[in-house]
N, C-alpha and C positions, 0 to 999 in steps of 0.2 A: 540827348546827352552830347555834350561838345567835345568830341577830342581833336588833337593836333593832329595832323596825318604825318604818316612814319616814313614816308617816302619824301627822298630829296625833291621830288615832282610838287609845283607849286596848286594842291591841289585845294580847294575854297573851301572848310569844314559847313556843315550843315551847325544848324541853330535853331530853340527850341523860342525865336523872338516872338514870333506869329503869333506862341501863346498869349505874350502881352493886353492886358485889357485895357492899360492907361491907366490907370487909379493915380498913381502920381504916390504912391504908399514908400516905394523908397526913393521918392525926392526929399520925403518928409524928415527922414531920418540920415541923408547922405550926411557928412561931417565937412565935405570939403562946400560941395555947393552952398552950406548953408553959410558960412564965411566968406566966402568969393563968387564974382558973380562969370571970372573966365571958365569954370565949370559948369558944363549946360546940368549937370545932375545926372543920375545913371541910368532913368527911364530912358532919356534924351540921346546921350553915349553910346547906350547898350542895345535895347530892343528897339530903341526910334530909330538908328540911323543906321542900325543891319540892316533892316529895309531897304536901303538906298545902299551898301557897300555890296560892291563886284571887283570880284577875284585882278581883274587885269588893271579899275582901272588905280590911276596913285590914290595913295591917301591923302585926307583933307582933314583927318581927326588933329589939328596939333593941341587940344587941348584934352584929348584922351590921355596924356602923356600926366595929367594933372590926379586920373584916379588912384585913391590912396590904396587900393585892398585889399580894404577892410573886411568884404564881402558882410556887409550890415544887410546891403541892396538883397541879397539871396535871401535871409532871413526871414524878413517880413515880405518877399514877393508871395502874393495871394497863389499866382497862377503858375510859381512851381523856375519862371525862369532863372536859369543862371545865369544873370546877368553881369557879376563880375567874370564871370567867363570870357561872353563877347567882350567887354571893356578890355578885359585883356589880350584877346587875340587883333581887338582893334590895336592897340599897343603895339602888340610885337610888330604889325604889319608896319604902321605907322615910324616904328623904330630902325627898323629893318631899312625902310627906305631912306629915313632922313640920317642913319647911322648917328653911335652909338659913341658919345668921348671918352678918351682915359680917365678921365674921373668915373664914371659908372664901372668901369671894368676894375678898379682899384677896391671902388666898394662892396663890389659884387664875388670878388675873389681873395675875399680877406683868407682864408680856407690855407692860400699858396705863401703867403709870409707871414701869419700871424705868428708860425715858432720863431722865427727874427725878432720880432716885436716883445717876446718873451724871452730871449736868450740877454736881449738888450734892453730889458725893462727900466731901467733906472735912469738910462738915457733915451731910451723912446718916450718914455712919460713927462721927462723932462721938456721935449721937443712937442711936443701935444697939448701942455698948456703955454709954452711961450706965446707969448705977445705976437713977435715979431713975425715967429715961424707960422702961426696961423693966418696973419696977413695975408705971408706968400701963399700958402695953399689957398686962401680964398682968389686972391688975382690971379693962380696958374689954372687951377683946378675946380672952382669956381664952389670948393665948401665953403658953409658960412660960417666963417672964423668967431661969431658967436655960442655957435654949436659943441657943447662940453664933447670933446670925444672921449672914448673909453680908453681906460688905461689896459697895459700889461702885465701880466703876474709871472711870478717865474719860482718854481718849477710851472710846468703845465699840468693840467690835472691827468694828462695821459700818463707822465715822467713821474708824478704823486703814486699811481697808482699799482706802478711797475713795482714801486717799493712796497706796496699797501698787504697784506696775506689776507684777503676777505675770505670768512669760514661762516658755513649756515647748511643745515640741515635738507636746504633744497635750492635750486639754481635760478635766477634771475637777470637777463642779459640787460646792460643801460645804452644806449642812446643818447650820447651827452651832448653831442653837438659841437661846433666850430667855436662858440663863444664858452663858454664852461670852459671848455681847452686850455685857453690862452687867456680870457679878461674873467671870467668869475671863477676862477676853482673853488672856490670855498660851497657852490651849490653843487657842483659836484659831489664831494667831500659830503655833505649834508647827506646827500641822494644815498649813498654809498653805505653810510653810517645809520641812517632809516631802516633803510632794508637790511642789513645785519641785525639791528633791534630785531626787526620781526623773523629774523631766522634764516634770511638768505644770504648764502654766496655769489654776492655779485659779480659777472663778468663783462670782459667789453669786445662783443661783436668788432669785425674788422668793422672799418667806416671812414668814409667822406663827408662831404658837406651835402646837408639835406639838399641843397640847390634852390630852397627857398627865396634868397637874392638876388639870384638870375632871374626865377619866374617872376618877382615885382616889379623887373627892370623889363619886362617883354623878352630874354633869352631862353627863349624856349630850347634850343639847342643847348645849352651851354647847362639849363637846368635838368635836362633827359641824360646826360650825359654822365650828372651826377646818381642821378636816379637807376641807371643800368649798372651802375657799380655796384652800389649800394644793395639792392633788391640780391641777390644773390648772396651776398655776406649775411645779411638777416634771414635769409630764406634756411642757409645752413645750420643756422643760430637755432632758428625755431624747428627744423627737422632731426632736430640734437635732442629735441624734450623739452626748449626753455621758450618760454615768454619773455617777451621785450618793454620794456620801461623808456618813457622819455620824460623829461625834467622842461623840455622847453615847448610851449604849445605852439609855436610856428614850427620848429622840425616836425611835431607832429603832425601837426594838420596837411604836411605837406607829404609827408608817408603814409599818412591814414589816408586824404582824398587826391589828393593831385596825381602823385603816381599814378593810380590807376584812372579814375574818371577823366582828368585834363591829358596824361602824357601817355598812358597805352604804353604801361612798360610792362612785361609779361611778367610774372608771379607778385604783382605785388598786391592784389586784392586777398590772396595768399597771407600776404605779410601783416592788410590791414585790419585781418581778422584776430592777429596773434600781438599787435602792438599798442600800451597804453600810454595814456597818460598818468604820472606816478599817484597823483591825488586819486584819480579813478581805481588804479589797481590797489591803493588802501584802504579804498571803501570797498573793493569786493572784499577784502580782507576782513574788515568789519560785520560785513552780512554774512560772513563765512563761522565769525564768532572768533578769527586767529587774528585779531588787529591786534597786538602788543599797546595796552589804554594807561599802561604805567606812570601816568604821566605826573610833574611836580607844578606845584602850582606857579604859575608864570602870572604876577600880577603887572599888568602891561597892557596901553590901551592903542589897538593897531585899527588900520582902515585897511577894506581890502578892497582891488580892484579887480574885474576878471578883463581878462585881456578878448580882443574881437575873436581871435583864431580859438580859444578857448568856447567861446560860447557856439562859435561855427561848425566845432568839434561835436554839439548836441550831447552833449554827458552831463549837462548842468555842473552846478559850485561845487565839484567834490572836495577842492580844497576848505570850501568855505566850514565844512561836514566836518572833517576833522580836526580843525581847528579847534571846533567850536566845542569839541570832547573836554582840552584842556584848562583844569581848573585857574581861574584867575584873569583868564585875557580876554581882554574885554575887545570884541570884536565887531566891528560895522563895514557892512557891505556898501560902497560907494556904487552910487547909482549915476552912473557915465558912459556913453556908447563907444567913444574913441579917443587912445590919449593925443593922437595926432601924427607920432612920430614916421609910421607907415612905412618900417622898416631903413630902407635907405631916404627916401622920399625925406624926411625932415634935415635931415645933411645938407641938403644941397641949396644953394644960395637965390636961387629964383623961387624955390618953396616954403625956406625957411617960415617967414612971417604966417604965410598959410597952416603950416603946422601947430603953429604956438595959437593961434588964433583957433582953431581945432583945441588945444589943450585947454580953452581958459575956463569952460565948464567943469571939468575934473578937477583944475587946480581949487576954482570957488567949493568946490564940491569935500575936497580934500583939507580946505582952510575950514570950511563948517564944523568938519570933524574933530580938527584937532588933536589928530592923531601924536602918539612918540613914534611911533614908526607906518609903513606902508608897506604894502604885502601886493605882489602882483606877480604872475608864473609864466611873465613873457620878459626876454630880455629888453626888448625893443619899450617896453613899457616901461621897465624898472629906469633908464639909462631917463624917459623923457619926464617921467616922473618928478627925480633927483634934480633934474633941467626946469622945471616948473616953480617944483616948491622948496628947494634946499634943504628937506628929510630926509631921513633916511631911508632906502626903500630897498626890500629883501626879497627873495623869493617867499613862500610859506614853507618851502622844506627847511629853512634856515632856524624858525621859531620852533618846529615841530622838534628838530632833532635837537634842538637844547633843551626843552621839557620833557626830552627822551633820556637822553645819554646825563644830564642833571640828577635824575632819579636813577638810574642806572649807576653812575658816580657814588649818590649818596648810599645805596643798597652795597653794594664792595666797600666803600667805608665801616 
C-alpha cells in the first residue's frame, strides 16, 4: 500500500509495481491513451517506469502530467496494483520539480473565493461567458476559452441553509462540498429535502474542501492540509451519534479512500467507516424497509451515467436502484467508462482537445439514447456532459426529490 510520507524529509515511498505481470489489461481500457499517443498508457507510467524511478535522481515523466484519474487502471488491475497511485506520486514529483503555474493554483483553490463569485454572481457570470474575457484568460492563464465554465449562484447553499429549520425524527450530518456551496445549490437543496422525506434532521459538519483538486493536480501538501482539517470536524460529527452523507462522489471517494490509504491522516479510516454516499445510504434505507417509496409518477425518459469515482467507490449503481422504484421514468444506464473532464484536467488549454476526444464515446452513447434529460452524481461529469451534448443534466437527487416532495404536495393538498 502507497502512502505519502509525513515527514518534510524527502523520503522515496515503497510500491506495490513488482506485482505487475504485464497483461497490458489497463492499457486496454486507459481513456487518455486510447485518443493520444503522447500518453505511454498506465502499465507504462505506473508499474513500468517505477522500476526505473530513484528518490534523487530529476524526473523525466513529463507526460505523467497527461494521467486523467480516473483510477479505471485500479479497477481492472488483475494483480491488485495501485497504479494510479504511482502515476500520481510520479506527478507530484515531476510537478514539484518543474513547478506549478497560477492557473492550477486558481483551479485548484476555488474553495478561497468561490463566496466572491457568489456574492457577485450577475457579474461574475456575466464575465465567464464573455467572448472577450475568455480570450484573455486563455492568453494569460492558458484556460481554453472554449471550455463553458460554471457559473455562480447566490445565496450559497451554506447562507440557504442558515435560513432552512430542518426537523426529523433522527440526525443525519451532509457533506456538500465546495461546488453545491457556490455553483449548484439547488443539489444541495434536493439532498437536504430527501432526507427530511425520509425523517431526518439534517445538519452541516464544520468543513473545507475535500482537497480532491489538489491531489489531481500532484499537491499532495496542499491536499493533507485539507484533509487534517476536515478529519477532526467529522470525527466530532460522528462521535455525536450521526452518520455522514455526501452528494458528490469525488469528495467522497477522496474521504472514503485517499485520506487514509494515499495521505496517513490520523482518524480518518475512523471517518470512512461512518461516511456514505447519499444513494448508497437510501438503499440501506430500502433493505431496512424505512425508504419513504411515496413516490408520484414521473413520466420522463432520462439516461444515467455513473461517474469513475463512483464506480472506484465499489458500492455499485445505488442511484440507478432507486430511481428505478419510481413509477413512470423511464431509465437507461449509459455504458461509458470516462466522460473526459478529469476534474480540472479538461480546463486547461494544452488538454482540452484530449478531453473532448475522451468524451465522444459518451456523447454517441448519450445521442443513441435520446434522453430529455441526464442524470450523473459527479459534478465534474454533469458540467462536461451539458459541454458534449447541450442537455440538460441533473444530479439524481434532483429527479428523486420531485417524485418526493410532488406526492408530498399532492397528499397536504
Amino acid at each position: 500500500m502507497t502512502k505519502v510520507p509525513m515527514t518534510e524529509a524527502k523520503v522515496w515511498p515503497t510500491s506495490n509495481a513488482d506485482a505487475c505481470i504485464r497483461c497490458a489489461t489497463c492499457m486496454a481500457i486507459c481513456p487518455v491513451s486510447r485518443v493520444t499517443p503522447l500518453f505511454p498508457g498506465p502499465k507504462q507510467a505506473g508499474p513500468g517506469a517505477e522500476r526505473f524511478r530513484r528518490p534523487g535522481d530529476p524526473s523525466v515523466d513529463s507526460w505523467i502530467d497527461l494521467c486523467i484519474g480516473c483510477h479505471l487502471c485500479d479497477m481492472v488491475c488483475a494483480s491488485g496494483v495501485n497504479i494510479s497511485e504511482l502515476n500520481l506520486l510520479a506527478k507530484a514529483k515531476y510537478l514539484d520539480e518543474k513547478g506549478r503555474p497560477l492557473r492550477d493554483w486558481l483551479l485548484t483553490h476555488t474553495y478561497l473565493y468561490g463566496w466572491l463569485g457568489s456574492l457577485f454572481s450577475p457579474v461574475v457570470n456575466w464575465l465567464l461567458k464573455n467572448s472577450a474575457i475568455k480570450w484573455m484568460v486563455e492568453v494569460i492563464l492558458k484556460i481554453d476559452r472554449r471550455r463553458q465554465l460554471p457559473g455562480y449562484q447566490s445565496p450559497t447553499f451554506r447562507q440557504w441553509f442558515r435560513s432552512h429549520h430542518s426537523k426529523g425524527d433522527r440526525r443525519i450530518a451532509y457533506f456538500y462540498g465546495c461546488y453545491v456551496n457556490t455553483n449548484e445549490v439547488e443539489v444541495g437543496k434536493a439532498t437536504v429535502e430527501v432526507l427530511e422525506a425520509n425523517g431526518f434532521e439534517v445538519t452541516l459538519p464544520a468543513q473545507e474542501c475535500c482537497g480532491i483538486p489538489m491531489l489531481g493536480n500532484g499537491d499532495f501538501k496542499g491536499a493533507r492540509k485539507m484533509g487534517l482539517q476536515n478529519v477532526p470536524n467529522l470525527l466530532k460529527t460522528i462521535r455525536s451519534g450521526s452518520e455522514i452523507i455526501f452528494s458528490s462522489t469525488s469528495c467522497g471517494h477522496m474521504i472514503r479512500h485517499e485520506y487514509n490509504r494515499l495521505l496517513g491522516i490520523p482518524g480518518s479510516e475512523e471517518v470512512a467507516e461512518h461516511i456514505f454516499d447519499l444513494f448508497e445510504f437510501l438503499r440501506n434505507l430500502k433493505e431496512s424497509g424505512s425508504l419513504n417509496t411515496h413516490f408520484k409518477e414521473l413520466p420522463l425518459k432520462a439516461a444515467y451515467f455513473a461517474p469513475c469515482h463512483l464506480r472506484s467507490l465499489n458500492i455499485g449503481l445505488p442511484a440507478l436502484e432507486i430511481l428505478r422504484l419510481i413509477p413512470g421514468l423511464q431509465l437507461e444506464n449509459i455504458d461509458a467508462d470516462c466522460c473526459g473532464l478529469g476534474g480540472t484536467f479538461g480546463f486547461k488549454k494544452e488538454k482540452y482537445e484530449i478531453s473532448q476526444e475522451i468524451g465522444k464515446d459518451l456523447k454517441q452513447a448519450i445521442d443513441r439514447s435520446k434522453p430529455e434529460i441526464v442524470l450523473t452524481d459527479c459534478e465534474g461529469c454533469r458540467l462536461q456532459i451539458r459541454h458534449l451534448t447541450g442537455l440538460k443534466v441533473l444530479h439524481p437527487v434532483q429527479v428523486l426529490r420531485d417524485a418526493l416532495l410532488q406526492r408530498t404536495d399532492e397528499e397536504m393538498g
